[in-house]
VOPAGU-2260 file (C-alpha; in pm, 1 decimal, decimal comma):
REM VOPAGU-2260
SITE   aa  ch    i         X         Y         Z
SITE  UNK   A    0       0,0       0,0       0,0
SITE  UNK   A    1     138,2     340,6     -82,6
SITE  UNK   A    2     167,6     559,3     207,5
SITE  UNK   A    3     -68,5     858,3     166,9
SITE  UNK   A    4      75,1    1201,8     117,6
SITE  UNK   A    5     -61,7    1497,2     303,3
SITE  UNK   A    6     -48,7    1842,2     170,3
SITE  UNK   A    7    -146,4    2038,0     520,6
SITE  UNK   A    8    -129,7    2410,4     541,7
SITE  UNK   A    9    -233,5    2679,7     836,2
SITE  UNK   A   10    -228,9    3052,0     818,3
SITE  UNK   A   11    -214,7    3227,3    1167,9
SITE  UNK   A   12    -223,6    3582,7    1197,6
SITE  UNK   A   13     -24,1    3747,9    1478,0
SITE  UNK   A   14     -26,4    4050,1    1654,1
SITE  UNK   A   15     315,1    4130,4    1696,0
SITE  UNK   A   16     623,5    4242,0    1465,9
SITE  UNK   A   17     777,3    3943,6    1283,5
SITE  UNK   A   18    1078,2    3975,1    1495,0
SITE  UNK   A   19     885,4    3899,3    1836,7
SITE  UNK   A   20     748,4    3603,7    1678,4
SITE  UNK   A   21    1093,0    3464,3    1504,0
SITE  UNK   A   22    1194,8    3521,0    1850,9
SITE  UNK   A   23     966,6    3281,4    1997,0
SITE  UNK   A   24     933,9    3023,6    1696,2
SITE  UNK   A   25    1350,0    3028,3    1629,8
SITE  UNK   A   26    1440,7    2950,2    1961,1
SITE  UNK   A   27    1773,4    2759,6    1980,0
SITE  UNK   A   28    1603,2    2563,7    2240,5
SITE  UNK   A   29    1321,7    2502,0    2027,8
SITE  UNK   A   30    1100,0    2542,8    2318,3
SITE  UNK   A   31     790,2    2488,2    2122,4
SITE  UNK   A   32     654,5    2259,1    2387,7
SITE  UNK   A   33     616,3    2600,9    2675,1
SITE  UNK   A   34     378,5    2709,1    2467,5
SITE  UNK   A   35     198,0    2462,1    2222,0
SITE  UNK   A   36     -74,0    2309,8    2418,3
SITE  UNK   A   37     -78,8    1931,5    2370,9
SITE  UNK   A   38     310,4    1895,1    2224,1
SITE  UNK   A   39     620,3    1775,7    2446,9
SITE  UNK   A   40     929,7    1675,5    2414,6
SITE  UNK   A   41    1002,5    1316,3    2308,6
SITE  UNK   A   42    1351,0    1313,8    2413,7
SITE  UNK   A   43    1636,9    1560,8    2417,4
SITE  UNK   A   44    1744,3    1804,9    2122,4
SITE  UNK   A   45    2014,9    1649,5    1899,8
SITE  UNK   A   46    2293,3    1888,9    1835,0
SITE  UNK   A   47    2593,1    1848,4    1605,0
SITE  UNK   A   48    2880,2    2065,4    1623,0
SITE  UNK   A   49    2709,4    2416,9    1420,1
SITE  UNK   A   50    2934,5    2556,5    1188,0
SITE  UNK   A   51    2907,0    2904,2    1347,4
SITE  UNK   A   52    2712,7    3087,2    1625,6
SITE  UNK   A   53    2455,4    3207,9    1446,3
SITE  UNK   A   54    2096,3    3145,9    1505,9
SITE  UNK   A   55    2087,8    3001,3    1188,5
SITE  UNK   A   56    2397,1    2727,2    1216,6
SITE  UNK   A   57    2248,5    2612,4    1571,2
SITE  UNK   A   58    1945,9    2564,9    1454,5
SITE  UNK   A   59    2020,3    2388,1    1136,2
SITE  UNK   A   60    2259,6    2166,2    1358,3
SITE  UNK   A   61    1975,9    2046,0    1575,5
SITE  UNK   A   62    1699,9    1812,7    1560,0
SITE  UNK   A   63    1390,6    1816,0    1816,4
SITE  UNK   A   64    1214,4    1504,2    1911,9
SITE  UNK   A   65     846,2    1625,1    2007,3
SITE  UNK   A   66     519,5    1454,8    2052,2
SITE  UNK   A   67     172,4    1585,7    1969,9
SITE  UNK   A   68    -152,4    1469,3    2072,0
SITE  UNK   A   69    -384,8    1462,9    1846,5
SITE  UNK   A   70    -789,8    1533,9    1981,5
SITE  UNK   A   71    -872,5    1181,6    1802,3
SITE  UNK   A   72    -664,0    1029,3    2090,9
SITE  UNK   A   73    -348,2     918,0    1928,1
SITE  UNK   A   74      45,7    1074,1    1944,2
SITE  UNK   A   75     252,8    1159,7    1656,8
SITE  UNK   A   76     607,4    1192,6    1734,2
SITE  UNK   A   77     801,9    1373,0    1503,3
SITE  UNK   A   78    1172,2    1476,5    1448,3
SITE  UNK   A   79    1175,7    1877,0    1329,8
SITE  UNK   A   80    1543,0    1909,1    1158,3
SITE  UNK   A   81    1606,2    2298,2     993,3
SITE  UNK   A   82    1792,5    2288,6     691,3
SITE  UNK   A   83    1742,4    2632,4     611,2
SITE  UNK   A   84    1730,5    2949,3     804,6
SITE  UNK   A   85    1620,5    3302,8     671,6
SITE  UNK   A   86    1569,5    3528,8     989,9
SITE  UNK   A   87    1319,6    3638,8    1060,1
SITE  UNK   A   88    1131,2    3555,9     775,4
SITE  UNK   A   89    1142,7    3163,0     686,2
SITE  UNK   A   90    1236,1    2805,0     841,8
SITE  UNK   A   91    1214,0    2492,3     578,4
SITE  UNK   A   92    1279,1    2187,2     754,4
SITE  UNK   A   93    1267,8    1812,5     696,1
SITE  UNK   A   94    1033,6    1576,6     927,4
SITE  UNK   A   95    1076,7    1214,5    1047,9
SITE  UNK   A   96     937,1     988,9    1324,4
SITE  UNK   A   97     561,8     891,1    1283,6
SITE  UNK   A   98     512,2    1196,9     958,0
SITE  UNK   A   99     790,1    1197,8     754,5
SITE  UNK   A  100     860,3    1442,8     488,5
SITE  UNK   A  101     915,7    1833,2     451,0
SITE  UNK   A  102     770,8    2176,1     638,6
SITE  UNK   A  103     820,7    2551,2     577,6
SITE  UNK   A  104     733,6    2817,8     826,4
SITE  UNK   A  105     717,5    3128,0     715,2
SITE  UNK   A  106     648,5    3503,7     875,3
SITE  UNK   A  107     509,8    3810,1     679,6
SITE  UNK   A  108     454,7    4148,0     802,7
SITE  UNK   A  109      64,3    4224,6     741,2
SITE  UNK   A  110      37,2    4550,4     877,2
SITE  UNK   A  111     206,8    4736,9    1148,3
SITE  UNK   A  112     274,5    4537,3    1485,8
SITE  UNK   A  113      72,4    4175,5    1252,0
SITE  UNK   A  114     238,5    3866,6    1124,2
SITE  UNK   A  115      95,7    3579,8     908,1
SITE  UNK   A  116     250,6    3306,2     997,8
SITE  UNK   A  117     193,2    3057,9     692,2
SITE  UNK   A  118     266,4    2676,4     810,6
SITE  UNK   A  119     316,7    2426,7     511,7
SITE  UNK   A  120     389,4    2042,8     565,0
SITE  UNK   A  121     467,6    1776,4     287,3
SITE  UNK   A  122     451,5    1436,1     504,7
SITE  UNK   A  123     343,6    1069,6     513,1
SITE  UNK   A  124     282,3     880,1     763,9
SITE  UNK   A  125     506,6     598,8     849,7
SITE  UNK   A  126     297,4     410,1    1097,3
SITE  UNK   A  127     103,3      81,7     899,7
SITE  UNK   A  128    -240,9     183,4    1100,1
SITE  UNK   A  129    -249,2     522,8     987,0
SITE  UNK   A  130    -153,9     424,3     629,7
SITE  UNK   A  131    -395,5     147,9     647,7
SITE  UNK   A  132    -687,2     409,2     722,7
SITE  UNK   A  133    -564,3     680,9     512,0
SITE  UNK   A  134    -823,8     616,5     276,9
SITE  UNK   A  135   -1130,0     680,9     478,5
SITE  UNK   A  136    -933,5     843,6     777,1
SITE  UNK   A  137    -810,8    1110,8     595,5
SITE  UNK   A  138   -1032,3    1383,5     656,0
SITE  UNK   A  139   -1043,4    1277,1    1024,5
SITE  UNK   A  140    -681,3    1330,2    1061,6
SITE  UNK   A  141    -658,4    1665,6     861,7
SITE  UNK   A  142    -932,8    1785,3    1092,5
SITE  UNK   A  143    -669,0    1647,3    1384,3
SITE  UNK   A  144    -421,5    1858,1    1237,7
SITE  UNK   A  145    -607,1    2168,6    1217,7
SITE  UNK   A  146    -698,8    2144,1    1564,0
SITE  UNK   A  147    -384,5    2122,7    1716,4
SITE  UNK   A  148    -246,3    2394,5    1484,8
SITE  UNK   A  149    -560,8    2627,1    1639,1
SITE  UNK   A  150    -434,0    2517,0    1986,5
SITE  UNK   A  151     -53,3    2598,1    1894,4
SITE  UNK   A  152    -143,7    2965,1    1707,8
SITE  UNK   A  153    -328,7    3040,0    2079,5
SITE  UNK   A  154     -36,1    2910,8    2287,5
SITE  UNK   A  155     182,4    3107,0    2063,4
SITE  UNK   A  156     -67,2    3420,1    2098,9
SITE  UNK   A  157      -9,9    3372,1    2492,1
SITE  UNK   A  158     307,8    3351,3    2472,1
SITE  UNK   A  159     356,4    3671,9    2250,7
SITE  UNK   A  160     132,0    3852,8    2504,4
SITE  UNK   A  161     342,4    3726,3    2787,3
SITE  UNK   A  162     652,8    3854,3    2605,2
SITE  UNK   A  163     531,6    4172,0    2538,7
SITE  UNK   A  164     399,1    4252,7    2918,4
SITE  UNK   A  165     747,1    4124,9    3038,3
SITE  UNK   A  166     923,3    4397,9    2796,5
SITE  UNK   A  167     663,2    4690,3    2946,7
SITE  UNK   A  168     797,6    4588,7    3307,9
């Protein structure tokens, strides 16, 4: 059976300058889980030696192990790997674990002090149940998937409002 592909995109828009969110998104530390409801860390952040250090090289020479679970119940975990870095405009990336395939954030400034964040992920899964259901399962999962990206654009709207009242102390 060949492994279903799925195209899955979000669009969150952010009030904040793109630099407050790269700040947040880019972390070195990629510290998604202390503010993505639902997503935790699978095991510790893989690091080879970076080439520099820049934002960029660190975070192209690490690899984050998270899990997410999905509202339907199950958990994905997934490897996030950068392999390129724009700041503080774009990270493409290549995904393993449970979805494997490719992912592209990207940050444009809407208006003064808003961001669209545009989220794009290229991925299979690798697990034989998922693949097996693919065919009628499909819009179930994609639903999954847009939940949890509703749940991570609000943790990431918390955390921007926490970041902001912290630089107004």
């Amino acid at each position: 059976m060949t492994p279903h592909v799925y195209d899955l995109r979000s669009s969150w828009l952010l009030a904040a300058s793109t630099e407050e969110v790269w700040a947040i998104i880019a972390d070195v530390h990629m510290s998604w889980p202390n503010w993505w409801p639902n997503c935790s860390f699978a095991g510790p952040l893989n690091r080879v030696e970076p080439a520099s250090s820049s934002q960029e090289d660190i975070l192209k020479a690490t690899t984050a192990h998270l899990n997410f679970k999905a509202s339907l119940g199950y958990t994905l975990t997934i490897t996030i790997h950068p392999t390129a870095v724009v700041t503080p405009s774009e990270i493409d990336f290549d995904a393993g674990g449970h979805l494997v395939g490719t992912g592209r954030v990207t940050l444009t400034a809407e208006a003064k002090q808003t961001t669209r964040m545009d989220i794009e992920w290229r991925v299979r899964p690798t697990q034989r149940w998922m693949n097996l259901l693919s065919p009628v399962a499909a819009p179930a999962f994609k639903a999954a998937h847009a939940h949890m990206m509703r749940q991570g654009e609000r943790g990431l709207t918390k955390a921007l409002a926490k970041q902001r009242s912290e630089h107004t102390k």
